[in-house]
SESE-828515 format. One record per residue: residue number from 0; residue in three letters; x, y, z of N, C-alpha, C, O in turn. Coordinates in pm, whole numbers, always signed. Each point is the difference from the previous one (the first is absolute). Example, Ala and Ser with C-alpha at 12.3 -4.5 7.8 and 13.67 -1.06 7.14 Angstrom:
! SESE-828515
R   i  aa    n_x    n_y    n_z   ca_x   ca_y   ca_z    c_x    c_y    c_z    o_x    o_y    o_z
R   0 ALA  +1319   -569   +780    -89   +119     +0    +90   +120     +0   +104     -2    +66
R   1 SER   -139   +107   -138    +82   +119     +6    -77   +109    +73    +51   +111    +17
This chain:
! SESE-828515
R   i  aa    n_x    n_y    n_z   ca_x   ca_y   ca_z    c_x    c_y    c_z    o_x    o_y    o_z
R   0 UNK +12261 +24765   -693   +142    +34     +9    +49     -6   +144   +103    -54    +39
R   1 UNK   -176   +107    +18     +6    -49   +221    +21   -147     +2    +75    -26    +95
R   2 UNK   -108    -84   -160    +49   -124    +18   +127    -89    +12   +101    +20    -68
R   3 UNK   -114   -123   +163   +159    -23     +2    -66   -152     -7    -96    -22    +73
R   4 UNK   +143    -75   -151    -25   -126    +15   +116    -69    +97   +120     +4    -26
R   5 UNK   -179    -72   +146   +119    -31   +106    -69   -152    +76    -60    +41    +99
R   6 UNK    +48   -173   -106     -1    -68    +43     -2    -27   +156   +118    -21    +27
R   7 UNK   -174    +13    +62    +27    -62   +147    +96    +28    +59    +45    -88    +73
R   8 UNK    +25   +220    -80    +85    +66    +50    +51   +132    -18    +72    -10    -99
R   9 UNK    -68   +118   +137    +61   +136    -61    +16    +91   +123    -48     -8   +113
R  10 UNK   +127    +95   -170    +45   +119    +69     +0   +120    -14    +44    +43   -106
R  11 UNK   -103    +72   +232    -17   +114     -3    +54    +87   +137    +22    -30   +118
R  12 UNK    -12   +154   -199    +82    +45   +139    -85    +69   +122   -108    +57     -9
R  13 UNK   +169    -73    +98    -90    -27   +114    -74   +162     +8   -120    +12    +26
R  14 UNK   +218   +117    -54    -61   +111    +42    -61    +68   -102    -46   +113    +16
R  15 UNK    +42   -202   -175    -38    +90    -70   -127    -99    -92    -91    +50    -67
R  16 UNK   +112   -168    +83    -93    -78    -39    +59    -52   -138    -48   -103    -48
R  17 UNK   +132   +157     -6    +16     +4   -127    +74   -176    -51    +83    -63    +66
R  18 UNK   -137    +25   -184    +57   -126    -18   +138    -47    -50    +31    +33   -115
R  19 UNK    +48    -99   +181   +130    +19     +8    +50   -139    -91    +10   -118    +37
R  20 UNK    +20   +192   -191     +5    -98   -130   +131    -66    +35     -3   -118    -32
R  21 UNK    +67   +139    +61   +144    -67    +36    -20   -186    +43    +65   -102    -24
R  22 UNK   -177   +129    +90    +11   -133    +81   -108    -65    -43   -101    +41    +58
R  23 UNK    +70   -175   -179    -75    -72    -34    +23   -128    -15    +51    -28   -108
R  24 UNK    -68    -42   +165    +46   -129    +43   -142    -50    -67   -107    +56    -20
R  25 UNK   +155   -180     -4   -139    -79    -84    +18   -130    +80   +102    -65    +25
R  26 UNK   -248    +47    +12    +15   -138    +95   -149    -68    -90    -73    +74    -66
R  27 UNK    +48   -245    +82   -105    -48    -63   -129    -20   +105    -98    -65    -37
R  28 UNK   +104   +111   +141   -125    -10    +85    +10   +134   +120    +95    +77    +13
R  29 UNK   -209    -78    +59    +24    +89   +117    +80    +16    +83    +68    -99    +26
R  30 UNK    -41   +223    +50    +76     -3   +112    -86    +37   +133    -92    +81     +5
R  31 UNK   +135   -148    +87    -96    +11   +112    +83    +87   +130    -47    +58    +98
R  32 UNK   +173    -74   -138    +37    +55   +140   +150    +78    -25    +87    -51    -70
R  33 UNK    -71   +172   +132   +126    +44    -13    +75    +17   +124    -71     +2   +100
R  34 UNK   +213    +12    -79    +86    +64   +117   +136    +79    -46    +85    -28    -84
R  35 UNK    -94   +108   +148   +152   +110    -77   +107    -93   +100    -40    -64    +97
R  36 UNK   +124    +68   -124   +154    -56    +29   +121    +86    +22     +6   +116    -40
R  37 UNK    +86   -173   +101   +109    +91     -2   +108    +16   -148    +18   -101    -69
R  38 UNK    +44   +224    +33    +44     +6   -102    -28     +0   -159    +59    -42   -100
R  39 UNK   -197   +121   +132   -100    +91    -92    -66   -147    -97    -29    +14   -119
R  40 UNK    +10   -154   +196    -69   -135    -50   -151    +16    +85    -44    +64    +95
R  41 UNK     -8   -170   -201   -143     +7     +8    -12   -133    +10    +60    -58    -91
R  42 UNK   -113    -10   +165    -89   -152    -24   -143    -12     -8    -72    +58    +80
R  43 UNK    +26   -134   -179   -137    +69    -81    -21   -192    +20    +99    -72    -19
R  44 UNK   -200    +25    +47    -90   -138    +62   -138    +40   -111    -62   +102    -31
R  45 UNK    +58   -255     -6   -166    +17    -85    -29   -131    -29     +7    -82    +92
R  46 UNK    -36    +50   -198    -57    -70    -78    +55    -14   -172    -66    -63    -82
R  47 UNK   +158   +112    +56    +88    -21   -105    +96   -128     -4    +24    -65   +101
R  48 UNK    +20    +39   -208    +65   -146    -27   +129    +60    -95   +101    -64    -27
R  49 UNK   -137   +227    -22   +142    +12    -71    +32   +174    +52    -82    +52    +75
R  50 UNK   +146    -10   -100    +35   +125    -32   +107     -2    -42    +94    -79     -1
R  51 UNK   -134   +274    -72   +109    -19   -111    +37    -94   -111   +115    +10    -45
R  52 UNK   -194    -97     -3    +16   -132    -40    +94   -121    +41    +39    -93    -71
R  53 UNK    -12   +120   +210    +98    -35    +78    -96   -167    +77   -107    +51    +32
R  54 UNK    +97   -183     +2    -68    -35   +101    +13    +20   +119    +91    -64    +52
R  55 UNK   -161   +143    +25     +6     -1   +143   -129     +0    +48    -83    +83    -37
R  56 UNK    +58   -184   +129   -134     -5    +67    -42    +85    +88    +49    -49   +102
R  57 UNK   -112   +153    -65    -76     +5   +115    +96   +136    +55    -63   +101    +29
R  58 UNK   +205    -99    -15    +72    +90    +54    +91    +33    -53    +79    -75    -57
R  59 UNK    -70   +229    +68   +192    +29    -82    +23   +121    +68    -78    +62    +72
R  60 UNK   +179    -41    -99    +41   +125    +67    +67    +69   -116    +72    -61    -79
R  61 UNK   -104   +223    +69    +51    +80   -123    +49   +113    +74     -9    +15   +122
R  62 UNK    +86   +100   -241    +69    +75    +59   -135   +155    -23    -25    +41   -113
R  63 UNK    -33    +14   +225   -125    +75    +23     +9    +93    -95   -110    +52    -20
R  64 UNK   +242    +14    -80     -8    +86    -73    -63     +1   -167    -69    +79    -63
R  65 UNK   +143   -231    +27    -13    -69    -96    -45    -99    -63     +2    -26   -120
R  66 UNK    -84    -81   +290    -70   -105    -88   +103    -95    +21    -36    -89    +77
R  67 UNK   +127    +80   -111   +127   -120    -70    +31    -75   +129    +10    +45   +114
R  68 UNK     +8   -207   -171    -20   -124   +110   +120    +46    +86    +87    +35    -81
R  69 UNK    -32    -17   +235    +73     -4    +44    +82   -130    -48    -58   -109     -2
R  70 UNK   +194   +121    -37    +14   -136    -40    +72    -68   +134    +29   -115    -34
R  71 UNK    +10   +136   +164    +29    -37    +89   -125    -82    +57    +36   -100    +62
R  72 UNK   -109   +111    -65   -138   -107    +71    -56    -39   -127    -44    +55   -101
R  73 UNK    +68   -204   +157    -24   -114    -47   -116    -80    +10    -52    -63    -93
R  74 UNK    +14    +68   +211    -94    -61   +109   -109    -26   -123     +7    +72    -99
R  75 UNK    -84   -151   +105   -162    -85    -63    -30    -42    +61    +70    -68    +74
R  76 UNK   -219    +82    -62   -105    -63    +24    -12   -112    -23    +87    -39    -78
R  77 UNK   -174    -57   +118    -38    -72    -29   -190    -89    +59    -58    +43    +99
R  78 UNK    +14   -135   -166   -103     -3    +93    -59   -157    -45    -91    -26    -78
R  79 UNK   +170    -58   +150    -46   -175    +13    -81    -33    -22    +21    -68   -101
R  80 UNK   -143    +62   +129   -162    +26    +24    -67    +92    -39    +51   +111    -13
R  81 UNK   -196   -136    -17   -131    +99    -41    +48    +21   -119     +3   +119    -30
R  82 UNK    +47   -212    -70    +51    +42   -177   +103    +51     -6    +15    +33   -118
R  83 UNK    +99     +6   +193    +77    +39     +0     +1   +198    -24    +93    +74    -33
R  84 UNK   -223    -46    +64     +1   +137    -35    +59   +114   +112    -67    +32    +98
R  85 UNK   +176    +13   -121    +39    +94    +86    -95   +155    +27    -56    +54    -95
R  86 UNK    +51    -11   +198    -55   +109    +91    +49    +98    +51    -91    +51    +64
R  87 UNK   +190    +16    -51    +57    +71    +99   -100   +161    +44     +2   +104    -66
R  88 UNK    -82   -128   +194    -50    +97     +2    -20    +97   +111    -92    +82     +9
R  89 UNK   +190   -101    +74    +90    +99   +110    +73     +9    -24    +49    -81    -80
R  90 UNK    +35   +204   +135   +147    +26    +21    +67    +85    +81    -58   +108    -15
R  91 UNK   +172    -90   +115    -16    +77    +42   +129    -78    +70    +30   -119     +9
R  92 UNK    +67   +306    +59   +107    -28    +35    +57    +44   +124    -18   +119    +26
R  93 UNK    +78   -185    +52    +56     +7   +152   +118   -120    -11    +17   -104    -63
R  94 UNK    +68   +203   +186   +142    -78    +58    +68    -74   -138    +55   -111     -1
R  95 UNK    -71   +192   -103    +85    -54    -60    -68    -82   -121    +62     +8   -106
R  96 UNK   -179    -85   +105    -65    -70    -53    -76    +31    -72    -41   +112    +31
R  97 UNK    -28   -168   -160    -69    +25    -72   -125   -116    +42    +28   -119    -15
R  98 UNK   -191   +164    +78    -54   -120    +26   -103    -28   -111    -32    +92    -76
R  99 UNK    -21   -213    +65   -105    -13   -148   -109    -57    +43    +15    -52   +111
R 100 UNK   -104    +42   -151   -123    -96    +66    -82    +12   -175    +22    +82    -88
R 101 UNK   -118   -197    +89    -72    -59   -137    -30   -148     +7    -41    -76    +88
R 102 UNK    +78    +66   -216    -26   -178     +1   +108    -54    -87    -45    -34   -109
R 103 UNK   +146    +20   +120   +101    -87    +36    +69    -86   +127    -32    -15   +118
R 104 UNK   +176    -48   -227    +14   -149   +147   +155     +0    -30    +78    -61    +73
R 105 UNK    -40   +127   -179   +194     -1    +40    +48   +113    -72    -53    +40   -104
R 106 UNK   +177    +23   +169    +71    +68    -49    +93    -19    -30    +82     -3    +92
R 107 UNK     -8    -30   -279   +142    -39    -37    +75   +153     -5    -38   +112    -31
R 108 UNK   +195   -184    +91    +70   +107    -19   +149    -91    -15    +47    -79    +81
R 109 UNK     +5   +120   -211    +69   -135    -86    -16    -93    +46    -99     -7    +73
R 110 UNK   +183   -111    -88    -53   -151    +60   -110    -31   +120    -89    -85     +5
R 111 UNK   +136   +208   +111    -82    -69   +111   -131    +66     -2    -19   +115    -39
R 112 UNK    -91   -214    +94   -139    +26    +20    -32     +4   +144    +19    -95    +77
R 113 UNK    -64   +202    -47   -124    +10    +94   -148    -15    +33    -54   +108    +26
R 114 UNK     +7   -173    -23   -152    -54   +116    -76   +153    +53    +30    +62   +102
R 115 UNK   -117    -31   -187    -49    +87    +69   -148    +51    -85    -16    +45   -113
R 116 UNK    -71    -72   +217   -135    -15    -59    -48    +77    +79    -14     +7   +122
R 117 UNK    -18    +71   -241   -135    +87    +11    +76   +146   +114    -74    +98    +11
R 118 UNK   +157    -93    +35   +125   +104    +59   +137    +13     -8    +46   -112    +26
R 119 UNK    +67   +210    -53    +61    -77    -12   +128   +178    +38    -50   +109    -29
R 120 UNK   +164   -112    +75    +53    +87    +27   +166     -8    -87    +74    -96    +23
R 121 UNK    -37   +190   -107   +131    +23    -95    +94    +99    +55    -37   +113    +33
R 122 UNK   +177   -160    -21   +133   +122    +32    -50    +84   -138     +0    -40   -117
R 123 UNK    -39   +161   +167    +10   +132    -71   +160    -22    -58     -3    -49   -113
R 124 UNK    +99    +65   +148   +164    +34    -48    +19   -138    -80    +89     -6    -86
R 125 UNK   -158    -89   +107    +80   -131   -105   -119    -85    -81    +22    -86    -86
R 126 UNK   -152   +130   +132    -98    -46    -59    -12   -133    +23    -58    -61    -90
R 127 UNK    +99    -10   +195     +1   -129    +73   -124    -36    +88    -27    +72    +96
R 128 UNK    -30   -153   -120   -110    -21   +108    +37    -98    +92    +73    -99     -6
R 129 UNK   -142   +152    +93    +29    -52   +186    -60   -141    -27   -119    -14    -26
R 130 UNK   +196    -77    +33    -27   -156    +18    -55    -57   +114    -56   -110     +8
R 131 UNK    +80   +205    +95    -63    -64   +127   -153    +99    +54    -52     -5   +111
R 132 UNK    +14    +76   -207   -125   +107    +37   -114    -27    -68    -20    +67   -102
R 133 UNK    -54   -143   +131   -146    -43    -77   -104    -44    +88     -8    -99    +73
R 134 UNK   -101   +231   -108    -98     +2   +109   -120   -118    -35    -90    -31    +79
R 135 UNK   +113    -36   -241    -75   -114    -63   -125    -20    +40    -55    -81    +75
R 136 UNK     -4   +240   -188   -187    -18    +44    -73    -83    -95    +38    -21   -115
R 137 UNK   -136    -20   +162    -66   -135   -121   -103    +95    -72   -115    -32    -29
R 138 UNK   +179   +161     +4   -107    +24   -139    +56   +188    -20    +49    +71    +88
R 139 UNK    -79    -34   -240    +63   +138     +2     +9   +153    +85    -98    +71    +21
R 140 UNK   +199    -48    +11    +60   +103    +78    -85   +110    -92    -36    -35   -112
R 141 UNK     +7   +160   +158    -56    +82    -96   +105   +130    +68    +60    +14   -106
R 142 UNK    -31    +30   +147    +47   +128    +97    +82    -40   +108    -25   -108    +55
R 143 UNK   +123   +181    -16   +126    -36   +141     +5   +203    +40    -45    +94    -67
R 144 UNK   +102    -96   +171    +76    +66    +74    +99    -19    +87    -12    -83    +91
R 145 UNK   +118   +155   -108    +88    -41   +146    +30   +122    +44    +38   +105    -52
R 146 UNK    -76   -160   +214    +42   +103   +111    +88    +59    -35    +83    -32    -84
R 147 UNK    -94   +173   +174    +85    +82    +16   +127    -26    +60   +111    +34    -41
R 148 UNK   -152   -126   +184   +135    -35    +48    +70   -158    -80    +80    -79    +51
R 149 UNK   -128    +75   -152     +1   -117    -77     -4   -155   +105    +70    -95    -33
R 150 UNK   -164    +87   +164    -11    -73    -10   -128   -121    -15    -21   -102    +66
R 151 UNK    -45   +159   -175    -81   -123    -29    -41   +110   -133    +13   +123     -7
R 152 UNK    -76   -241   -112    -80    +30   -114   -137    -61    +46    -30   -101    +64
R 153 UNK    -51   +220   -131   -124    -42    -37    -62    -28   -127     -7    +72   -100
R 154 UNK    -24   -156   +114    -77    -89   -139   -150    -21     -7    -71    -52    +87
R 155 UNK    +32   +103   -207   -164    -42    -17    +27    -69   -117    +96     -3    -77
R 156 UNK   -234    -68    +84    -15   -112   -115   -156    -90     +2   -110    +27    +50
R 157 UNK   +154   -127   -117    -91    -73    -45    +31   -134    +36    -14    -91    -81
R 158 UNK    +59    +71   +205    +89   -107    +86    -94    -44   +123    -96    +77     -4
R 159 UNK    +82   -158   +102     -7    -75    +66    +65    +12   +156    -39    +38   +110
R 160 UNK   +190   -109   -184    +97    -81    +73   +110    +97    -21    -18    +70    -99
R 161 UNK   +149    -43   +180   +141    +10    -35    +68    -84   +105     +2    +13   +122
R 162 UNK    +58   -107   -206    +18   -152     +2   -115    -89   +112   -104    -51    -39
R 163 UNK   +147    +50   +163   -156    -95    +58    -83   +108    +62   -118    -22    +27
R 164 UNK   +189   +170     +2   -100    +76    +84   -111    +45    -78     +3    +20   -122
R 165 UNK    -87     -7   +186   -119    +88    -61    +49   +117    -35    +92    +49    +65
R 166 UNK   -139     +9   -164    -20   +111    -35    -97    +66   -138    +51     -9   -112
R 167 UNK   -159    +60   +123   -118     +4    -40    +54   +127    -50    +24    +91    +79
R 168 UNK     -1    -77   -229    +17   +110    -75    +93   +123    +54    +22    +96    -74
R 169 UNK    +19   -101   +174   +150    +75    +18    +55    -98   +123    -37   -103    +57
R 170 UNK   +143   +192    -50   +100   -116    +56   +132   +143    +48    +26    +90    -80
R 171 UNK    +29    -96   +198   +100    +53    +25   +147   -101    +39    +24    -88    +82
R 172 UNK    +38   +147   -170   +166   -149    +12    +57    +83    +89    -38   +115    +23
R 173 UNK   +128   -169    +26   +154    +66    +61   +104    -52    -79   +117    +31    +23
């Protein structure tokens, strides 16, 4: 009777532990990474291809009380290469931005596409990704941070290169 059947995602409250039924979101694979947002939103990064029975790859953003798709962000994943299987498995937020790291290579947000492999940085307020910000590591991002004074992220992974420089499993951008 203590059982709660809850899929790759759930919620409890922080001071009492207790499981907080309100918010059950049903997604078809794992989630790997979370970040709280401004205006009580959540962006939740994994390894899912739907939620909600909704398609969305890899990233969505919901409202933290309820689960339910923000319907203002739009933004998808996507991932060119390696089967097309999306990753999202950092996350994390400064100056405004939402940053991602995994194994993907573009971010659609209606018509226009962005270039961005394996890192990739989103306007928190419009869910737009930065067209000109791609640290383009040749293999999956696993974890990011960004500074305090926001100026540089740190990235670990399973990478090499970000674009010709070396960088042997982390990597700091500006």
């Amino acid at each position: 009777a203590d059982k709660v059947a809850q899929s790759y995602l759930a919620a409890f409250n922080a001071t009492t532990g207790e499981f907080i039924s309100a918010f059950r979101p049903v997604l078809n694979n794992q989630v790997k990474a979370l970040a709280a947002l401004p205006h009580g939103r959540l962006a939740v990064g994994g390894e899912f291809t739907t939620y909600g029975g909704v398609a969305r790859s890899g990233l969505v953003v919901v409202d933290a009380t309820t689960g339910a798709l923000d319907p203002t962000w739009t933004t998808n994943v996507q991932n060119r290469i390696s089967g097309g299987k999306v990753s999202v498995r950092g996350l994390d937020v400064g100056g405004g931005y939402l940053y991602a790291t995994g194994a993907f290579t573009h971010f659609v947000h209606g018509t226009s596409t962005a270039y961005a492999k394996n890192g990739a940085r989103i306007a928190v307020s419009t869910g737009v990704p930065d067209y000109n910000w791609n640290p383009e590591f040749n293999g999956t991002g696993t974890a990011l941070d960004v500074s305090d004074d926001l100026a540089r992220v740190y990235f670990s992974g399973y990478f090499t290169k970000a674009k010709s420089s070396t960088a042997d499993r982390a990597a700091a951008v500006s």
